[in-house]
N, C-alpha and C positions, 0 to 999 in steps of 0.2 A: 432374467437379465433386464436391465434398464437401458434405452437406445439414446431417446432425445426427447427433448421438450417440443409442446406445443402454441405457439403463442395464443392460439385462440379460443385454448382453453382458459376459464375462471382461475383468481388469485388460488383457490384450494384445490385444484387439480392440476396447475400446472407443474412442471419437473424441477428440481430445483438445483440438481446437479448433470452438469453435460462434459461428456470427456470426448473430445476430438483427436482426429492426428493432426499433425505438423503442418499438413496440407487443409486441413478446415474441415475435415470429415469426420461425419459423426460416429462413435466406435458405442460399443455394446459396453457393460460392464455387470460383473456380479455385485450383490447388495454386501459388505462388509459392515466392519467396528464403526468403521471412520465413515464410511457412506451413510449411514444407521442416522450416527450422533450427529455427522452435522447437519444432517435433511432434517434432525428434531432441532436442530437450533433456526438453520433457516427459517421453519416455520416460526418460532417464537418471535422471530427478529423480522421477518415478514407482519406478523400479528399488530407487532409497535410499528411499522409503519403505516397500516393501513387503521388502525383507529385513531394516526395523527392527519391534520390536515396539512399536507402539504400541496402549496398551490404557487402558481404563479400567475404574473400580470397576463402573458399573452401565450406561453405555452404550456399546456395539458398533457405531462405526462404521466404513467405510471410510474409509480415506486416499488415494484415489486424487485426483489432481488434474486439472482442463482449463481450460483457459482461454478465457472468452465474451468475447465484443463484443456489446455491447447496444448500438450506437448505428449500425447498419447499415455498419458498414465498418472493414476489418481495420487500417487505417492510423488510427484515432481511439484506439487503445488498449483494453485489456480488462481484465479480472479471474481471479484463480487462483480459483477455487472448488474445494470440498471438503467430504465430509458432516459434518466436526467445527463446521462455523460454523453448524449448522442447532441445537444449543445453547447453552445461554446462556455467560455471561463463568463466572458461577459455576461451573458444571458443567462448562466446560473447563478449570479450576481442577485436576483430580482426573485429567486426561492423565498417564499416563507417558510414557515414552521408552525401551526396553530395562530399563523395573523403576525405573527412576531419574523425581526429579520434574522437573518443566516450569515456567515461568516465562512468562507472555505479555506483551509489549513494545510498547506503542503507540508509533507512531512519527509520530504525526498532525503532530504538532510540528514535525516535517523539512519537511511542506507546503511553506512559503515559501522553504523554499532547493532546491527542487526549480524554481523560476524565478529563482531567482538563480544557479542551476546555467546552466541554459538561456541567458543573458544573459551568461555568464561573469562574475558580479560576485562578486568577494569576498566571502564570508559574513560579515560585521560581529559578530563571535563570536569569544571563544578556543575550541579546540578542545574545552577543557573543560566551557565554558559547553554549546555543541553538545551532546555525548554526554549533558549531564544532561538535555538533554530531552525522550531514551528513557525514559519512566515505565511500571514494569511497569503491567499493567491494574488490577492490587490495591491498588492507592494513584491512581488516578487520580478526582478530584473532578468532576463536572461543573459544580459551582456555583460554581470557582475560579477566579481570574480570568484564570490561563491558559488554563482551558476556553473562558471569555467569548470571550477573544482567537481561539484556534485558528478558532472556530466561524464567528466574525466575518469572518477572515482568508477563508475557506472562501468563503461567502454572498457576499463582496465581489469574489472572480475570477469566480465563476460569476453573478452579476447585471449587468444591465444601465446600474444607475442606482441611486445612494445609495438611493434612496426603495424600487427594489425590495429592497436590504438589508436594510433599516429594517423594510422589512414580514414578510419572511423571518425574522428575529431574534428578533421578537415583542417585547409589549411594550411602555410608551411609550418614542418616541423619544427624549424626555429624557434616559433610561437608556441606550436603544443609542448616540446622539449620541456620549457620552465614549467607548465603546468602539470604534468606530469612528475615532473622531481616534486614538486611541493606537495602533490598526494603523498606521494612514497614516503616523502618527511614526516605530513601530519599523522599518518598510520604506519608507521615503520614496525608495532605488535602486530599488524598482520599482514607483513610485506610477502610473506610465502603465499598467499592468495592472489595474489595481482598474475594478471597475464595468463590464468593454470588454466581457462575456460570452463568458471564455478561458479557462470551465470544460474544456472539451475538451482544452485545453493541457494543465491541469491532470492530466487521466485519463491521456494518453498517457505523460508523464514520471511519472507513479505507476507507472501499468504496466512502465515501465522500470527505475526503482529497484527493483519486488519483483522480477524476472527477474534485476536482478544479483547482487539477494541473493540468490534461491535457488539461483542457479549457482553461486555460492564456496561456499556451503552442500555444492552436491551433489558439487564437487570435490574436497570436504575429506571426505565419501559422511558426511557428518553429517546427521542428520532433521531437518529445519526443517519447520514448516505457516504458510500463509498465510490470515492471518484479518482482513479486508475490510483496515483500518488498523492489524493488528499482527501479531507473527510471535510462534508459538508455537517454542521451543528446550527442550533440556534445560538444568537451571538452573546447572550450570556450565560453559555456554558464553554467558552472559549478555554477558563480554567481547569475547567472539570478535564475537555478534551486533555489538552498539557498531561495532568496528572495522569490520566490513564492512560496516553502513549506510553509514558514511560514506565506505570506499573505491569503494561503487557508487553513492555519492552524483558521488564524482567522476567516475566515467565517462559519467553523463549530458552528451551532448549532446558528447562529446566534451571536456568541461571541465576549464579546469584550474585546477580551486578554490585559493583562499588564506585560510586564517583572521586574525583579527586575534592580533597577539602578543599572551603570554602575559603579565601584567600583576603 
């Protein structure tokens, strides 16, 4: 059985996968398929970070990556963690990559087609629409009404009932009201998942879209970092990222996505 990681072991002996409960504690697990293959990917993808240079002006962190489950079970999905997310947006601002600069790319926006993935429904999008809604982090607004949207979209998989949304979102409900109908509008193919508490769905196909990103990443032995809802690249692979969200967009779930033509 595997327990937990040790920080003060070296990059090749520390753990690379940690399953907690709900509560932050750390749980035992047996080695499986999936524990196997992605402890041999981590390493790979550990490998390409540590022969790039990643540095910054005044903070020294590691780049070492592992991947937790906080929700008491390997099969619910997890998170890539990493000491670069332990500063702020600003301050990862100033990451190089081998001397070169970096670009950080939210990708929150993809949320809703990460169940439209899942459901095999067409993405109701030209391809182009899609890719612009990779916004680096340095232009992204929280008080726009795309943020509104994203956040609402979020609050509405993971709750149980309009009214927990409502309350979630803050605010009067006057205000959340309209933003809430325009989710439901703009995804009306997967209006059956709002409200049903299918946050959990939710985390596992996340978790599956950053693995496939960071594998075409590590095959191409290019430095990517995973940082909660964006990927940090150097800044002219900005395109390459685009492309390959959306190619390991389609491999969730086995899918085989279609956009709306080009207009």
């Amino acid at each position: 059985m595997v327990l937990m990681m040790t920080h003060k072991l070296n990059h090749t002996e520390r753990e690379t996968i940690v399953l907690k409960d709900i509560n932050g504690n750390y749980l035992a697990y047996d080695e499986t398929t999936f524990t196997s293959e992605l402890r041999a990917f981590l390493k790979r993808y550990n490998d390409v970070l540590l022969k790039s240079e990643i540095s910054h002006p005044i903070h020294h962190l590691s780049s070492f990556t592992y991947y937790v489950c906080n929700l008491g079970s390997l099969e619910l999905g997890g998170n890539f963690y990493n000491d670069w997310q332990t500063i702020s947006l600003k301050g990862r601002s100033g990451i190089l990559f081998n001397g070169m600069t970096t670009v950080e790319i939210d990708y929150s926006a993809v949320h809703p087609y990460l169940i439209y993935a899942e459901n095999g429904i067409p993405i109701p999008l030209t391809l182009d629409a899609f890719l612009s809604l990779l916004t680096p982090n340095s232009l992204k607004n929280e008080s726009s009404n795309a943020a509104k949207l994203q956040r609402m979209f979020f609050l509405m998989i993971n709750s149980k009932s309009e009214r927990e949304a409502f309350k979630l979102f803050g605010g009067a409900v006057s205000e959340a009201r309209p933003v809430l109908e325009a989710v439901k509008s703009q995804h009306s193919q997967i209006a059956d998942e709002f409200c049903q508490d299918k946050g959990t769905q939710l985390v596992r196909r996340d978790a599956e879209l950053v693995r496939n990103v960071l594998e075409i990443f590590t095959q191409a032995t290019k430095p990517i970092l995973s940082i909660q809802n964006s990927f940090i690249v150097e800044t002219s692979e900005n395109k390459f990222l685009a492309s390959t969200i959306f190619n390991a967009l389609k491999q969730i779930n086995g899918s085989k996505l279609t956009f709306q033509a080009n207009i």
